[in-house]
Backbone as ProteinMPNN parsed JSONL, in Angstrom:
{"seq_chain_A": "XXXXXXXXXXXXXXXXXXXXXXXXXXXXXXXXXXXXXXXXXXXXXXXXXXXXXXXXXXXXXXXXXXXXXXXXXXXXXXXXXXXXXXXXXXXXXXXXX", "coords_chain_A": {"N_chain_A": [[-5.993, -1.821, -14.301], [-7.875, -1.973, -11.142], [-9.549, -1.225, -8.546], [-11.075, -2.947, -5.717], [-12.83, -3.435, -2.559], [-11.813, -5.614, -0.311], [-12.963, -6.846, 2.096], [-12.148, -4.14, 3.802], [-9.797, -4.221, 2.77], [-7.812, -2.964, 0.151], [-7.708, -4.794, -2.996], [-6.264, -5.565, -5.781], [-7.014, -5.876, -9.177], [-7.794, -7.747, -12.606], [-10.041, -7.767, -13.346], [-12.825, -6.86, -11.518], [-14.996, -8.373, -10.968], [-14.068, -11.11, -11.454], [-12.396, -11.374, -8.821], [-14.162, -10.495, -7.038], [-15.795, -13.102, -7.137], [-14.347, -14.939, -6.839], [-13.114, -14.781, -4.084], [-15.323, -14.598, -2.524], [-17.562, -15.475, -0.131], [-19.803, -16.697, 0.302], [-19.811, -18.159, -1.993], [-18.533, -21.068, -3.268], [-14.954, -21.284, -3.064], [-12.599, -23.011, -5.788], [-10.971, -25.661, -5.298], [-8.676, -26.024, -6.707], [-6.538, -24.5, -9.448], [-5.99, -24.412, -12.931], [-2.738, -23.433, -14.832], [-3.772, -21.889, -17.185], [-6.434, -21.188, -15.996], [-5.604, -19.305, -13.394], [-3.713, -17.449, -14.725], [-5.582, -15.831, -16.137], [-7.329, -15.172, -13.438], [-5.414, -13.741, -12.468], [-5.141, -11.782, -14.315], [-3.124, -11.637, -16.308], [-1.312, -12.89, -19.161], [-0.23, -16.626, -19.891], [2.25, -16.785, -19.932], [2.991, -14.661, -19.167], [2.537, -15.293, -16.698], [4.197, -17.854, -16.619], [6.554, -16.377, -16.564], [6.524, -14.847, -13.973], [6.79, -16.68, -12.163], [9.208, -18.26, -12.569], [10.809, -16.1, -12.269], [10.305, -15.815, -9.064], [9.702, -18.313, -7.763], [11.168, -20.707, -8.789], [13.952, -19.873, -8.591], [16.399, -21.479, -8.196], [17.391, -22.47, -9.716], [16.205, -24.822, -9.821], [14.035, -26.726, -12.496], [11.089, -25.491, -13.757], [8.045, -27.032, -13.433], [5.802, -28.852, -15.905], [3.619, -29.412, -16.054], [1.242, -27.138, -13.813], [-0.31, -26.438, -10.492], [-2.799, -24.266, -9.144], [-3.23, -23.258, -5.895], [-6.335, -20.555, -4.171], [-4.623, -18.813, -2.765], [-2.313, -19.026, -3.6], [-3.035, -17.696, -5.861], [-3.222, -14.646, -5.074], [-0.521, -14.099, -4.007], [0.825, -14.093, -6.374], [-0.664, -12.033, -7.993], [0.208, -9.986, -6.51], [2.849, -9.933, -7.212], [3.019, -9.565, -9.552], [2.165, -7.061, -10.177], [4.027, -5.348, -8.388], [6.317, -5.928, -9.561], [9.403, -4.864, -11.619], [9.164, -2.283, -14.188], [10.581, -2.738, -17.052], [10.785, -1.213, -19.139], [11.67, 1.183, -17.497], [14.206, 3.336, -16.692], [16.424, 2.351, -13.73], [17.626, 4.585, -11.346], [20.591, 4.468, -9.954], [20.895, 4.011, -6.154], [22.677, 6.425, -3.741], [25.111, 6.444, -1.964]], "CA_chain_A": [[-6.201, -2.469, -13.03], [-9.165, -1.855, -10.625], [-9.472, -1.714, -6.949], [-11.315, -3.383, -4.902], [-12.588, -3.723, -1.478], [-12.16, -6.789, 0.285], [-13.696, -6.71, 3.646], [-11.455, -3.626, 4.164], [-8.061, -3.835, 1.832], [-7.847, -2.891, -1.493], [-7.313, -5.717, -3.929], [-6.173, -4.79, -7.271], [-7.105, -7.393, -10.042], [-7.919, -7.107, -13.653], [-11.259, -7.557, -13.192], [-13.347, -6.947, -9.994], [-15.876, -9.299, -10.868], [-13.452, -12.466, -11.207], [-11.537, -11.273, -7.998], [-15.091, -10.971, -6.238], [-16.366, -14.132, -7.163], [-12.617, -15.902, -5.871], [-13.124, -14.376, -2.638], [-16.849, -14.605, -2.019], [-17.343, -16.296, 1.018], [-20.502, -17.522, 0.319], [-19.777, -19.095, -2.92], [-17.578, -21.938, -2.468], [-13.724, -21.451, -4.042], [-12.238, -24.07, -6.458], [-10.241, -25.826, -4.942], [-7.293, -25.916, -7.419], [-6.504, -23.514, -10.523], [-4.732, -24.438, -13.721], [-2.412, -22.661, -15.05], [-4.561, -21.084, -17.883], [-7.498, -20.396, -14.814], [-4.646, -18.783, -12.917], [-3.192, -16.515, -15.189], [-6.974, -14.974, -16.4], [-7.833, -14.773, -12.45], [-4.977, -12.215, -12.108], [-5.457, -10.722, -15.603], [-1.985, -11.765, -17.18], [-1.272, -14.054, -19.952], [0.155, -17.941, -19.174], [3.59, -16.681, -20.607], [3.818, -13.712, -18.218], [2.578, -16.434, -15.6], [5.352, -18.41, -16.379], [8.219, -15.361, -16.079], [6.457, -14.487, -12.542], [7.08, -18.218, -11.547], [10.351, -18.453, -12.561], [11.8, -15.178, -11.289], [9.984, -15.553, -7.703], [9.65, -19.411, -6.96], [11.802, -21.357, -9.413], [14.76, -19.17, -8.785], [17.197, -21.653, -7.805], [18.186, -23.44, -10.642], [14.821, -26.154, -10.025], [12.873, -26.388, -13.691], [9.503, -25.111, -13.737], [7.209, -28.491, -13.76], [5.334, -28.925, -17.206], [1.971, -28.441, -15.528], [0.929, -26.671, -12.306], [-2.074, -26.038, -10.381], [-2.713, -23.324, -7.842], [-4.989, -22.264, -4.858], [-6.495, -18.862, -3.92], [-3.649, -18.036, -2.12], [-1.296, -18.78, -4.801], [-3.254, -16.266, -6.146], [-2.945, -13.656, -4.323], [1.007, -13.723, -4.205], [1.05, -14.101, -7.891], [-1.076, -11.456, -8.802], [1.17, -9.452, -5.806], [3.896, -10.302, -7.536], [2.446, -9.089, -11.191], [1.363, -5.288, -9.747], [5.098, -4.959, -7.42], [7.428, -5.96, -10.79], [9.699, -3.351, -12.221], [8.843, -1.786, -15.347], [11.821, -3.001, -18.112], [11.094, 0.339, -19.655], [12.374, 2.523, -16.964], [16.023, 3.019, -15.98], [16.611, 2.735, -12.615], [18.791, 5.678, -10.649], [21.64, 3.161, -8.56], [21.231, 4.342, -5.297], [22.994, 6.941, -3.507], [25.188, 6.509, -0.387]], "C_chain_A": [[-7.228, -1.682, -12.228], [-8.921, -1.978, -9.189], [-10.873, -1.933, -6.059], [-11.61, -3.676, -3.441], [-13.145, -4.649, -0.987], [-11.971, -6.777, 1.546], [-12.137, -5.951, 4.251], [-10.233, -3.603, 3.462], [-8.866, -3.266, 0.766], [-7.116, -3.736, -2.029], [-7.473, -4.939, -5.138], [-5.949, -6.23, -8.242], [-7.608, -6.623, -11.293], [-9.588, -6.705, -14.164], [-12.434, -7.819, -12.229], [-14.636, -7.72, -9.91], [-15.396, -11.223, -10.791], [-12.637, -12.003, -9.586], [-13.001, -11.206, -7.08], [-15.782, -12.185, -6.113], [-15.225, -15.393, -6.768], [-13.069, -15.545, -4.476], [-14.297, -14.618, -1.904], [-16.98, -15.675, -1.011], [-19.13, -16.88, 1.096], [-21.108, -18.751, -1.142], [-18.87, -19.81, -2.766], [-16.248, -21.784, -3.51], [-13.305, -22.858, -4.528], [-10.934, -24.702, -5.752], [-8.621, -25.777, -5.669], [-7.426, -25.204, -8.829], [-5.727, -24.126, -11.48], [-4.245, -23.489, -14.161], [-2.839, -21.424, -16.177], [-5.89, -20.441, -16.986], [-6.91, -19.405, -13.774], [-4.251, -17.286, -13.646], [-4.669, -15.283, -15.958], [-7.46, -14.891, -15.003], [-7.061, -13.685, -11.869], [-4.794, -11.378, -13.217], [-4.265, -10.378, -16.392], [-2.414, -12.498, -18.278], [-0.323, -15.099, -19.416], [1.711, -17.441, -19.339], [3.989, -15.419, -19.241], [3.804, -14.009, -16.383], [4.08, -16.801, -15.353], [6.532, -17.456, -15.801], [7.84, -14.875, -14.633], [6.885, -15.499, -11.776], [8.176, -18.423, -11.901], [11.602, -17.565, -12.149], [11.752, -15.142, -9.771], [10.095, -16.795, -7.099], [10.33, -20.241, -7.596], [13.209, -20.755, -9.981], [16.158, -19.756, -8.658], [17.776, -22.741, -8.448], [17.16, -24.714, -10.395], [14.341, -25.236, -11.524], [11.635, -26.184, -12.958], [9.072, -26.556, -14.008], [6.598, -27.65, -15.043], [4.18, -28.744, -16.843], [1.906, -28.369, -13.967], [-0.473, -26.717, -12.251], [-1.562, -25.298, -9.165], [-3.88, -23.332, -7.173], [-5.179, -20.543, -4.694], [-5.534, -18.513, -3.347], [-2.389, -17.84, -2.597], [-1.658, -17.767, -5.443], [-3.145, -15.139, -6.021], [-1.515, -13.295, -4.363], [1.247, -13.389, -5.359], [0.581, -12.736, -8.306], [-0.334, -10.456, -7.279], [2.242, -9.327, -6.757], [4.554, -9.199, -9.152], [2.578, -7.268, -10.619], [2.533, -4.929, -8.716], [6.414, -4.919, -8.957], [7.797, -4.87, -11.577], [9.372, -2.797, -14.006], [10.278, -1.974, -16.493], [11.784, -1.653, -18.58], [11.763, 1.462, -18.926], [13.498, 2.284, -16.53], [15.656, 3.787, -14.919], [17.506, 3.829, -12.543], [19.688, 4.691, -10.045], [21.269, 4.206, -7.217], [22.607, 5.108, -4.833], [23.754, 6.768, -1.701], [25.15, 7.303, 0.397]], "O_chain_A": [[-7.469, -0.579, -12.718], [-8.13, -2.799, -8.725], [-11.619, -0.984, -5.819], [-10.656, -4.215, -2.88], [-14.356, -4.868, -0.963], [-10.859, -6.701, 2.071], [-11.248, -6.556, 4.849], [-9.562, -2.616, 3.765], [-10.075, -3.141, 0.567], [-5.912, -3.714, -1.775], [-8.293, -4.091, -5.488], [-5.172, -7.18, -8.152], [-7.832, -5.413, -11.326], [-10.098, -5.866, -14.905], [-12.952, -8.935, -12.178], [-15.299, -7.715, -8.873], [-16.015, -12.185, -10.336], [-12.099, -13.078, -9.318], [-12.953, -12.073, -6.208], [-16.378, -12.41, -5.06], [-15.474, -16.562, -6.474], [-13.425, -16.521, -3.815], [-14.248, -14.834, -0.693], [-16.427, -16.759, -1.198], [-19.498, -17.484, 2.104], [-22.02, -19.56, -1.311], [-18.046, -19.328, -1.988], [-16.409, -22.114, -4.684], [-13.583, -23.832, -3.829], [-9.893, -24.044, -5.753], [-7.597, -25.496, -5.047], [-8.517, -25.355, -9.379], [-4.635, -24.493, -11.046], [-4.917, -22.459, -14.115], [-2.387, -20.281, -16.111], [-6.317, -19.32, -17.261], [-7.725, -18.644, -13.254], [-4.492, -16.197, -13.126], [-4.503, -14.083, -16.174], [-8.518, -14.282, -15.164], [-7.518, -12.86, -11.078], [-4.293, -10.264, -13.061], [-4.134, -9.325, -17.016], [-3.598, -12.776, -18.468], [0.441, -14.715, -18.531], [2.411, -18.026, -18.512], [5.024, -15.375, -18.576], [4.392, -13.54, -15.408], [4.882, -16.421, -14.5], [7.255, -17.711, -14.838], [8.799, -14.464, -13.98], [7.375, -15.233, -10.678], [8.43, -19.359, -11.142], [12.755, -17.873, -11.849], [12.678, -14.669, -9.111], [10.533, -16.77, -5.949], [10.287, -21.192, -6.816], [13.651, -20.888, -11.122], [17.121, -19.022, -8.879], [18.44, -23.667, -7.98], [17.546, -25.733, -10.968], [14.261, -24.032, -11.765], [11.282, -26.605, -11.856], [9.738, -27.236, -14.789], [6.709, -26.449, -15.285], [3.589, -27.792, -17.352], [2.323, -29.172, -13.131], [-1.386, -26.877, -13.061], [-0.562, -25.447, -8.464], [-5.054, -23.384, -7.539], [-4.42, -19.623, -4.996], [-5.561, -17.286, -3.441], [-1.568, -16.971, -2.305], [-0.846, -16.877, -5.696], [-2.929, -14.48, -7.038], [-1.251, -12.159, -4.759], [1.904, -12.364, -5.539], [1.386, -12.138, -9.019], [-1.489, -10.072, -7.096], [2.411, -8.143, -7.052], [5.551, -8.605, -9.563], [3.441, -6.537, -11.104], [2.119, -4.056, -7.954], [7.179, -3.985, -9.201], [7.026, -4.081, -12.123], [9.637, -3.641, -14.862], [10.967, -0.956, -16.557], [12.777, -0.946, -18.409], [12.29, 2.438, -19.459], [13.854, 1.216, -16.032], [15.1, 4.876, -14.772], [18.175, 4.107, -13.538], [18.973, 3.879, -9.457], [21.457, 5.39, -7.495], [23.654, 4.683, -5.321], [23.176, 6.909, -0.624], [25.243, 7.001, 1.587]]}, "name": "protein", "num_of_chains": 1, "seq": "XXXXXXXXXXXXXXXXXXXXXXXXXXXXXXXXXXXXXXXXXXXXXXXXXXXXXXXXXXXXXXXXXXXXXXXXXXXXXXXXXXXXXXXXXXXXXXXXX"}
């Protein structure tokens, strides 16, 4: 992962040339993403798409629809979402009261 500065943050994407050319404010964004343009704009695969979309927004016993589409700002959460998720490999400590 790579960082990024977008007019002041740091964006972290897989590759700072698709995450500059999303954001570019004088090229015009797409209006809608499929889910294979989606999952290569935050530098997953569609499969680890899907398990971000079903642990964060399809948590409540709704199916996942059979095809999606996203905007840039779906983006952004998503690939949030991707770069905050816990690592299966490490065992947590439980908290301490």
């Amino acid at each position: 992962m790579a960082a990024v500065d977008c007019n002041g943050y740091k964006c972290f994407t897989a590759s700072p040339q698709k995450w500059r050319a999303m954001t570019s404010s004088a090229k015009l964004q797409k209006e809608c993403y499929t889910e294979t343009e989606a999952a290569d704009a935050i530098g997953v695969s569609v499969s680890r798409l899907h398990r971000l979309l079903d642990e964060y927004v399809f948590n409540d016993g709704t199916p996942r629809p059979a095809a999606l589409t996203f905007r840039a700002s779906d983006l952004v959460l998503l690939g949030f979402w991707h770069l905050t998720s816990p690592n299966p490999k490490v065992v947590r400590m439980p908290h301490r009261n």
